[in-house]
C-alpha positions as CSV (number, residue, x, y, z in Angstrom):
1,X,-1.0,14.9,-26.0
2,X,-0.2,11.2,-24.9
3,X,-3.0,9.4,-23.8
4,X,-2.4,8.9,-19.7
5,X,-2.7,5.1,-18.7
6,X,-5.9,4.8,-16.1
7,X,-4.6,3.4,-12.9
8,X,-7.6,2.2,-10.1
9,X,-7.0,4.0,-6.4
10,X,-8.9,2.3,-3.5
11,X,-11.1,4.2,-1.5
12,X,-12.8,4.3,1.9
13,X,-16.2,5.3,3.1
14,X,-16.7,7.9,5.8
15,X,-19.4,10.1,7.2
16,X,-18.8,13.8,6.4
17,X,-21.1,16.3,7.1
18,X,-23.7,13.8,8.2
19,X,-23.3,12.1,5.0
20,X,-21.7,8.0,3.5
21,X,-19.3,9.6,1.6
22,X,-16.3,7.8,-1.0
23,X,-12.8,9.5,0.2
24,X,-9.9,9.5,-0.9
25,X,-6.7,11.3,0.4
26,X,-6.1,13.8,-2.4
27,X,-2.3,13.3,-2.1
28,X,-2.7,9.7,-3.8
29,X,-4.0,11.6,-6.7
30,X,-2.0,14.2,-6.7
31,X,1.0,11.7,-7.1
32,X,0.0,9.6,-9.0
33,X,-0.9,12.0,-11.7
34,X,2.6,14.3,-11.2
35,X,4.1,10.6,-11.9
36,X,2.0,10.7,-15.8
37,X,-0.7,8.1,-14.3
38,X,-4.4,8.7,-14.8
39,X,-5.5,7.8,-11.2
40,X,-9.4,6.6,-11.0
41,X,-10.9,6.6,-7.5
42,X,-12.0,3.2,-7.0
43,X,-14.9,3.2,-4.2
44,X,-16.0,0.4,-2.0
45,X,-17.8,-1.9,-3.7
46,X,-19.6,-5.6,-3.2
47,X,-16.2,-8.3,-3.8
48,X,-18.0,-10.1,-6.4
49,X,-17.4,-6.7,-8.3
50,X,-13.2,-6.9,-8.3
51,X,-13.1,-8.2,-12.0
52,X,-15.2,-5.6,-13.6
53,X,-13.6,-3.1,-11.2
54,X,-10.1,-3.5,-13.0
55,X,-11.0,-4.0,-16.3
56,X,-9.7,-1.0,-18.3
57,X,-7.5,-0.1,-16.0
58,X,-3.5,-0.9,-16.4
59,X,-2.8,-0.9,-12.6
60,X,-3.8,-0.8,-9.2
61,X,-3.0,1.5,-6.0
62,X,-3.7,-0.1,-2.8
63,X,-4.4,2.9,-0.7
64,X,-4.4,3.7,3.4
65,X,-6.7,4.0,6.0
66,X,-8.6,1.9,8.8
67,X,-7.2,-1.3,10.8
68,X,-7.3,-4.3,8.9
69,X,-10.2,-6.6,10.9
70,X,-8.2,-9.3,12.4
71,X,-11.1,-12.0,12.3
72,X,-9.5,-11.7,8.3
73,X,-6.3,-13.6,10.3
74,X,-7.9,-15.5,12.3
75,X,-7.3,-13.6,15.2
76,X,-9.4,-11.7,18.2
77,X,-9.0,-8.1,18.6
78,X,-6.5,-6.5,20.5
79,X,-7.7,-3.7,23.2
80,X,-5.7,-1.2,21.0
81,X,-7.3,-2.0,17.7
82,X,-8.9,0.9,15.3
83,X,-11.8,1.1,13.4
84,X,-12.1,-1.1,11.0
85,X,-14.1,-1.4,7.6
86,X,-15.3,-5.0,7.0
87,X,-16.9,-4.2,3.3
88,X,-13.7,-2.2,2.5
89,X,-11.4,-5.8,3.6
90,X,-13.5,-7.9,1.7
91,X,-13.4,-5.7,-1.7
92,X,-10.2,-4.9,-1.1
93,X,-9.2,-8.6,-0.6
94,X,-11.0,-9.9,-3.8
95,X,-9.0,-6.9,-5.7
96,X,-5.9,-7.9,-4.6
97,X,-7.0,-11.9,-5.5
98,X,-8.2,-10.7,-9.1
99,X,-4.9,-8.5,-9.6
100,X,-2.7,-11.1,-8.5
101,X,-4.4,-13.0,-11.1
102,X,-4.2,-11.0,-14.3
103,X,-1.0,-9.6,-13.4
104,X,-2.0,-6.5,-12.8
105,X,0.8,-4.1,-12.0
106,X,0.2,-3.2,-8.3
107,X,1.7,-0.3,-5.8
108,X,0.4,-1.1,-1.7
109,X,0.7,1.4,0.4
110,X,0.5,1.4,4.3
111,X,-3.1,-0.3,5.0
112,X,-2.2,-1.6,1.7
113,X,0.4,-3.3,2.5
114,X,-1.1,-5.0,5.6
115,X,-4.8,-5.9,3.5
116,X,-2.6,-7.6,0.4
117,X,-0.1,-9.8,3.0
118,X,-3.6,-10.8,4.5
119,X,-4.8,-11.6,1.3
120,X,-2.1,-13.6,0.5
121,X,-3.1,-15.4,3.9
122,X,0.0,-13.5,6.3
123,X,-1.1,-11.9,9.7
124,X,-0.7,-8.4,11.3
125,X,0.2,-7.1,14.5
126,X,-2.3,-5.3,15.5
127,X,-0.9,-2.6,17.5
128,X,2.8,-1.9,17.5
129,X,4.0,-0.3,20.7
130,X,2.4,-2.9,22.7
131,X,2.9,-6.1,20.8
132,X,6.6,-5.2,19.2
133,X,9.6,-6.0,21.1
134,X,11.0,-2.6,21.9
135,X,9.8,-0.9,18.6
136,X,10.7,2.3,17.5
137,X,8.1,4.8,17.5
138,X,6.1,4.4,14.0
139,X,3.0,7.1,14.7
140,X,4.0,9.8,16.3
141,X,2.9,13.4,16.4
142,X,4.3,15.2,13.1
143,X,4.1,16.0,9.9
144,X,2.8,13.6,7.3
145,X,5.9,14.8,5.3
146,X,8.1,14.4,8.4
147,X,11.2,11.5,7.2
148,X,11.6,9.8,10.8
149,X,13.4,6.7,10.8
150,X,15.6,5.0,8.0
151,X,14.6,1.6,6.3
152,X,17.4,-1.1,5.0
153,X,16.2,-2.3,1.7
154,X,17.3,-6.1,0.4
155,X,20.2,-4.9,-2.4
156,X,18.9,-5.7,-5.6
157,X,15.7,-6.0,-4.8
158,X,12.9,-4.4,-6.9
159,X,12.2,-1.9,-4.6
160,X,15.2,-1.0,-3.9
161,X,15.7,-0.8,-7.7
162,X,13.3,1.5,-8.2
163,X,13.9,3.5,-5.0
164,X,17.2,4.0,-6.5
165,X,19.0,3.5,-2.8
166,X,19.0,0.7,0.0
167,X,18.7,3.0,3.2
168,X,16.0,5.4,2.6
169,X,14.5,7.6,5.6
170,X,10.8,7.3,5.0
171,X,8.0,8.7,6.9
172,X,5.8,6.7,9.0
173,X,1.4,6.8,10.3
174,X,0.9,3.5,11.3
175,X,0.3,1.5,14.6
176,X,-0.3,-1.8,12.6
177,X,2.4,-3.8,10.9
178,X,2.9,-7.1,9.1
179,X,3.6,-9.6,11.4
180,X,3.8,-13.1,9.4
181,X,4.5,-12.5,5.9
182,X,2.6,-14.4,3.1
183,X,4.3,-17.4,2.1
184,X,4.4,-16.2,-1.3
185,X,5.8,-12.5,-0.6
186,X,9.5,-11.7,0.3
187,X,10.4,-9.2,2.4
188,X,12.5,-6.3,1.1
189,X,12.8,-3.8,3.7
190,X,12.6,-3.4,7.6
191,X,12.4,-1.0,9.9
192,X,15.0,-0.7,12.7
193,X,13.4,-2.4,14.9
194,X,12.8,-5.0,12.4
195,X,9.3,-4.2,11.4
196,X,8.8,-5.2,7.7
197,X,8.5,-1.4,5.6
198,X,7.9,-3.7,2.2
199,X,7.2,-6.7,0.3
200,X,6.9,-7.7,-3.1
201,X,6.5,-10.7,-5.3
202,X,9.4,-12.5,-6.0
203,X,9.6,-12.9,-9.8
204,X,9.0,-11.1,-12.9
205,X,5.7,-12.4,-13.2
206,X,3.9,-9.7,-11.3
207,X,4.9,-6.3,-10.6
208,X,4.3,-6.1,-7.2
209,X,5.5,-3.7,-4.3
210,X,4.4,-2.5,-1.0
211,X,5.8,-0.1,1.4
212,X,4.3,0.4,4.9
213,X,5.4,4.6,4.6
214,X,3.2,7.1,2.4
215,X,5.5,8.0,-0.8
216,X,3.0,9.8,-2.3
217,X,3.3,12.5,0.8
218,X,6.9,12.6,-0.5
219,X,7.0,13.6,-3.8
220,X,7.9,17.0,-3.6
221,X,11.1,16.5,-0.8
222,X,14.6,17.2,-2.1
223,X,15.1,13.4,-1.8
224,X,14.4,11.7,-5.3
225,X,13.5,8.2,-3.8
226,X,9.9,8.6,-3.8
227,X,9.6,10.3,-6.5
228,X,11.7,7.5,-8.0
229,X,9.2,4.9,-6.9
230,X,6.2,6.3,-8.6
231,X,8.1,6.8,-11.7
232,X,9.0,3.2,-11.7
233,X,5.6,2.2,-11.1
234,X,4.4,4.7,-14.1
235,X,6.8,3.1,-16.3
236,X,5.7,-0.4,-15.5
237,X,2.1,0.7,-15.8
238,X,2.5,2.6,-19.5
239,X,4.4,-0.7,-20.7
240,X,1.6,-3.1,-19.3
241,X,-1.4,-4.2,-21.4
242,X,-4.9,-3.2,-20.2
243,X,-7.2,-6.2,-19.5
């Protein structure tokens, strides 16, 4: 049997049955390992950890979850804002900092895009429907499965490479957004109402792609494009070099 390539998953903590408990949504794993990917729950951890965290592992999965803190941006918090997980930002922050320097192959999704363009010192908008000129609406009340609104994807772009079209309809669970991308990210995909829907670095350097929808809720639709995107990532993964 091959040997499956260990990819690190971000987690959250959260109190369950009067307990700190490490979650994960099971559908990250459930992905991630129908796409030939050994996924390892990563839990919240202390940022001076982020090195050792990825060591053995051949890629990283920036997962969803809680409002990004906008002190991170340098900005006050909007009426609407979340909850928010200040030791989650910071680990997740120094994770993207260490992946970014090894070349870690890395996959953000939703939250995960928002925590990496912070990283990477962009900004957010902190709650869509009131800050976004007349927005579309991005969190609404169906299925996580449910494909709402179509995204326009930057022709030959990586994701859109690996998405295998340019005007995929994606799901969508998010009241956040990016609202200044990092100077070092391009944008590869917006939203009708021009919200960004992904990002990646812009040379073969670094692997590098994040989507604001949930692919990994996908995988099992008759459409093949987030299926597609996992596989791509796989591929990039299997062909990397563990540090």
């Amino acid at each position: 049997m091959p040997t499956l390539s260990p990819v690190a998953v971000t987690a959250t903590t959260e109190i369950i049955r009067d307990a700190l408990r490490v979650r994960v949504n099971a559908a990250y794993v459930i992905a991630i390992r129908g796409a030939g990917l050994l996924p390892l729950a990563l839990p919240v951890l202390d940022p001076a950890d982020a090195e050792a965290a990825l060591d053995g592992v051949a890629g990283l999965v920036l997962t969803g979850g809680e409002d990004v803190n906008p002190e991170r941006y340098g900005s006050a918090p909007h009426p609407e804002l979340g909850d928010t997980n200040d030791g989650r930002d910071a680990f997740e922050i120094a994770l993207v900092e260490a992946a970014r320097a090894r070349a870690l192959p890395t996959l953000a999704i939703c939250r995960g895009i928002q925590i990496l363009n912070v990283a990477l010192g962009g900004t957010l908008v902190q709650d869509i429907p009131s800050e976004w000129n007349e927005p579309i609406v991005h969190d609404g009340e169906w299925a996580r499965t449910a494909r709402v609104h179509e995204v326009q994807v930057t022709p030959g772009s990586r994701l859109a490479r690996a998405l295998g079209t340019e005007c995929p309809v994606v799901n969508s669970m998010h009241h956040q957004a990016i609202r200044a991308v990092a100077p070092s990210l391009a944008t590869v995909a917006r939203a009708p109402d021009g919200i960004v829907e992904g990002v990646e670095w812009p040379s073969d350097e670094w692997w590098m792609v994040g989507v604001q929808w949930h692919p990994e809720e996908l995988t099992t639709s008759p459409e093949p494009w987030d299926r597609a995107l996992l596989s791509t990532f796989a591929d990039v993964v299997s062909r990397s070099r563990i540090s």
